[in-house]
Every structure is written in C-alpha cells, then in structure tokens.
N, C-alpha and C positions, 0 to 999 in steps of 0.2 A: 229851084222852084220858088217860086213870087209864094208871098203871104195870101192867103184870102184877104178880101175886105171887108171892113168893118162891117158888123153885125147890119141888117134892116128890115129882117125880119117881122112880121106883126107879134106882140108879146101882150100875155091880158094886162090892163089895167086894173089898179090897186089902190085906191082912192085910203086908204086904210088898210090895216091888217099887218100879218104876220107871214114872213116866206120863211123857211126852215131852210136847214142846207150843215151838212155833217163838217164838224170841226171846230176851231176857233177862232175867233176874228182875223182878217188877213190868210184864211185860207181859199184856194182857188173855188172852193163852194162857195165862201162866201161871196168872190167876186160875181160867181154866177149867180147866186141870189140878188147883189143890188141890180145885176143886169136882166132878170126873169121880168119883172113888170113892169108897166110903167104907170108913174106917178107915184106918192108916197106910202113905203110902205118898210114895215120895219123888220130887218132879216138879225135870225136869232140861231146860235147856232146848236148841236143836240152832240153826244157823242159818237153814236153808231147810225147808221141808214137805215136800220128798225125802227129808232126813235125817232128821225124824219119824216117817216111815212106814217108811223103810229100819230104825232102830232097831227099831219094832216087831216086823218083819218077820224082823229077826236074833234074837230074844230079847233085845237089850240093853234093850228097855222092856216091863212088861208090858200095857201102854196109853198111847196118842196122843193128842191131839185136833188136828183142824182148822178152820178157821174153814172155812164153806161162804160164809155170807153174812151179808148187812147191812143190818140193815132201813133206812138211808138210799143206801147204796153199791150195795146188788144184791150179784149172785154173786159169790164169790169164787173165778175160773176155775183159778186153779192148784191149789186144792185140790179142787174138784171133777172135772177131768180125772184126779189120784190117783187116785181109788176107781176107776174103772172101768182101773188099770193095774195092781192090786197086789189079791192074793189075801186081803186081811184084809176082815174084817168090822165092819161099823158095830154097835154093841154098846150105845150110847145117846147123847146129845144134852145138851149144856149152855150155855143161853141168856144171855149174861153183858150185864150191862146197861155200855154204857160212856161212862163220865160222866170228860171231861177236865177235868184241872187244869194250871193254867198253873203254873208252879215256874221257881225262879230260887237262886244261891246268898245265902247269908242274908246279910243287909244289903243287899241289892238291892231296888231299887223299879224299879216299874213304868215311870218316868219313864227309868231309866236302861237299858232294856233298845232293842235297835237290831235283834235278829233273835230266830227264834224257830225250834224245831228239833223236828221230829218225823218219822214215817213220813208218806208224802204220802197216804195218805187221812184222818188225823186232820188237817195243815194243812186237807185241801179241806170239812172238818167246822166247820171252828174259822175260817173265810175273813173274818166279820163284825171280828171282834175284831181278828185282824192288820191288815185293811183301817184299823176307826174310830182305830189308833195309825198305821199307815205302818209297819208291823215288814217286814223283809225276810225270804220264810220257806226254811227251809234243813230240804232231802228227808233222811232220817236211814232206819235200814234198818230199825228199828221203835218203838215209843213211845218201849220201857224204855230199849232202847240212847242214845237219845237224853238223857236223863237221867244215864244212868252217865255219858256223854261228859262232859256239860256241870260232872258234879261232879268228874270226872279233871282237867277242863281250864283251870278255875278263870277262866273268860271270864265277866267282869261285866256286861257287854252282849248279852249272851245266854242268853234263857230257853230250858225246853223245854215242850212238852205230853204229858203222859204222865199214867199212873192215880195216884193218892194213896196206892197201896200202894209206888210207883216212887220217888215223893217221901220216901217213910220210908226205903227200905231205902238210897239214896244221898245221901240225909241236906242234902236241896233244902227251901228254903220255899215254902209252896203261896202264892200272890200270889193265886187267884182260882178259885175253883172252879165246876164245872158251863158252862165256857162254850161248848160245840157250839151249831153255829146251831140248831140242833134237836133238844127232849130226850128227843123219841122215838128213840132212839138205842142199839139191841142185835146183838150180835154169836150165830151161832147158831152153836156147837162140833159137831161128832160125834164119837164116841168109838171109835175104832178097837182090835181084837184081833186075836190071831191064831183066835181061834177063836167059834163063832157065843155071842149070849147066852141065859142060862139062861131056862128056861118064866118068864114075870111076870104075873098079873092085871094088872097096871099100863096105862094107853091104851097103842098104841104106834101107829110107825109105819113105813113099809115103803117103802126108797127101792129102785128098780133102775134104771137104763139100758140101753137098746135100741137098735137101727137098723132099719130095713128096705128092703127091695126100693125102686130108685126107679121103679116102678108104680104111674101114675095111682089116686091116692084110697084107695092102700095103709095111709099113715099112718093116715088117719081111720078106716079098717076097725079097724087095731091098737089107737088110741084109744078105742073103740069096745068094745075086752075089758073096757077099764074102766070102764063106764056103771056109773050106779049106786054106784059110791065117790067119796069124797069127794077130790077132787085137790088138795092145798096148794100145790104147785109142780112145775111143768112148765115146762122149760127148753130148747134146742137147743145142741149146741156142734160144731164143725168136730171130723171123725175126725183124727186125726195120724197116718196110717197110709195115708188113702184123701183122695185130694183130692174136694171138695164134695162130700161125703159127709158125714152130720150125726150124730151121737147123741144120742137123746133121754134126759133125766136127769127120774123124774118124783117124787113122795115122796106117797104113798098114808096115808089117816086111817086105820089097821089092822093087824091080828095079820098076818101071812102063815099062819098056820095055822087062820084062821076062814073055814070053808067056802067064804063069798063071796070073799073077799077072794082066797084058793088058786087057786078058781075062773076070776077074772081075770086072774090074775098065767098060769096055764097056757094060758090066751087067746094072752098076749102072746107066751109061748115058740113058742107054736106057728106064730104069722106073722112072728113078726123074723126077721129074716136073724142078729142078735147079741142076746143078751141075756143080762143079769148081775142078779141081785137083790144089792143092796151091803150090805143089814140087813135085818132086823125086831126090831126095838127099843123100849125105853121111853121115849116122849117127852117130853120135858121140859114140866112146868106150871106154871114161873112161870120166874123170871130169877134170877142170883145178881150181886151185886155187887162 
C-alpha cells in the first residue's frame, strides 16, 4: 500500500501566537503543531492533553493539537474523552506520518546498547527490533523526552526511539532508521480553538458525540439519522459521569452546513438524550512528516 500524499489540506492562519501540542520538542505533536497553521507562529509544548486544551481554553495558546488516533494503535482515549469535556472547537486535522529512528549518543553502536527507551506505544511499534537484539525496553513519558533524557544522561548503553527531528535538536546519532514493525504507520492531530473555523470550499469533516435513551433499538433509530453519509469512524466510550452509560463518538465525510449533511446531524439532536458537534472542519488530504 502507497503512502498518502503530502498534506494540502486548508490549515487556519497564524500571523502570531501560540499552538500547544503534548510533549517535548522533537515529539510527533510537535511536528503537528509546526504543520497545524500557516504562517508564523510559535509551538510550545505542555506535559499532559489537559494542559493543552486547558491552555487553549485560557488564551495562553491560540491553537492545540491532539493525537485522536493511530492507524496501528486505534483510539487514543484520553484525547478523545477531551473534546466532548471542553467548549472548544475542532477547527482542522493534521495527519503526521510516523516513521521511528533508533538514536544513541555518538560513538555508540548498536552492539553496545543493552536498553532502549521510549513512550510505550512507539516500544509496542518497534517490538520486532528490540526482540531480534534482546534490548530491555524502558516506558519513557513520550518519544522526544526520551531523547532529551538519554542526551542529559550521557548512558552509553542506552539508546532511544524517537523522530529524526528529536535526534537533531538533542544532538543523538540516528543508528537506524524506519524501524516500526509496520510502515503503515500515522498519527491523526485535530486542531482545537477557541472559536468555530472560517467558511472553506476545502472537503471537510464533521465529528460530534452523542448518547441516548437505553431503549431497545434506540441507537440504531439514531444511527439511522445518518443513512446515507459516509461514516469514517464510529467509536463507543464509557460516560465518566454515568455508570454503563456509553457515548457515541462518530466523524461524518461533510460540511455541517450542506443541506444533507444539517439535515442528519438535526436527526441526531432530536433523539439523543446528549449531544455535541465537536467541529466541521477541513480535512486533512495527505500526511506531513
């Protein structure tokens, strides 16, 4: 299977300001943060996805990103419970393709490294490689940090995994690159504001979350607003509020302002017990690296 192509998407413009995005410099958020806007604008990174959206949410950024999902890992549930907690709006989407490099400090070889240190969904990515050496792998709180560590900490026996942008800016040699068991391999951003995005010809697409009544065949009635559109993803998650109680997270191929599209969306208002439209947005059409 071919790569997508490069991103061309419409992204808002940033003449100034502040994009947030969870991690440390050289992490795959941040790659998505310098790729969320365009024009200049300065990306700052926070430790958890609470403090990304709480920033936004203060004025101290004037755009976020979060990872939602992964096209090997699936959801990514802490950011997706966000949207339906926090009054901001999805505003656009940026698709970062993520291709790991193994790094180490220079003058190290490969023969001489004994662990290996990342966030543990890039180890459970990279599983082939630590296995075919016997490396011991050590959970890290996200790529990049793992990187700054290993070049703070001047451990010869210890490489990390993280992006090649991670490897420049803490000044690591790359030993190997591309090694995920699988190079189908992308992380999908959403781009949060505080305020909804401007009209775009551009595709878009229209995420909300729902709940409803638990009466027999209710859902499917609700599902059922949206015949006829094209559904990309349709997800369930436990309420944190209502015990076995679920809300549905779905991301619709559409403007929310095109007739059909309105049409269904006021379907779903009408028989949820809750519902929130979280964007209508311009989707991302290709990847950035």
């Amino acid at each position: 299977m071919s790569d997508p192509a490069p991103a061309t998407a419409a992204v808002p413009v940033l003449t100034s300001g502040v994009v947030a995005f969870q991690g440390n410099p050289g992490s795959y958020g941040e790659i998505a943060a310098l790729n969320a806007v365009a024009g200049m604008a300065e990306t700052r990174g926070y430790p958890t996805f609470h403090e990304v959206a709480r920033a936004v949410e203060t004025g101290e950024a004037e755009y976020g990103v979060l990872p939602v999902e992964n096209s090997l890992m699936g959801a990514i549930h802490q950011s997706i419970d966000l949207l339906s907690e926090t009054d901001l709006h999805v505003v656009g989407e940026v698709v970062v393709r993520v291709s790991h490099c193994l790094m180490a400090l220079p003058g190290v070889e490969i023969s001489d490294i004994r662990r290996v240190a990342s966030q543990q969904p890039a180890l459970d990515q990279c599983t082939d490689l630590i296995r075919q050496h016997g490396w011991q792998p050590v959970a890290a709180h996200d790529t990049a940090g793992s990187a700054k560590n290993l070049a703070q900490s001047g451990e010869r026996d210890l490489a990390a995994i993280a992006s090649e942008r991670a490897a420049q800016l803490y000044g690591l040699n790359i030993l190997q690159r591309n090694i995920e068991d699988e190079p189908f391999n992308y992380t999908r951003f959403m781009i949060l504001a505080r305020h909804e995005p401007a009209p775009s010809d551009a595709p878009h697409k229209t995420s909300l979350v729902f709940a409803v009544r638990h009466t027999p065949g209710f859902l499917v009635e609700t599902l059922n607003e949206l015949r006829g559109l094209n559904l990309s993803r349709i997800e369930s998650r436990p309420r944190r509020d209502r015990a076995w109680s679920y809300l549905m997270y779905v991301d619709i191929e559409g403007d929310a302002r095109d007739p059909k599209v309105a049409q269904a969306l006021a379907g779903v208002l009408r028989k949820a017990s809750y519902a929130k439209i979280i964007g209508s947005y311009p989707s991302a059409q290709g990847t950035v690296n």
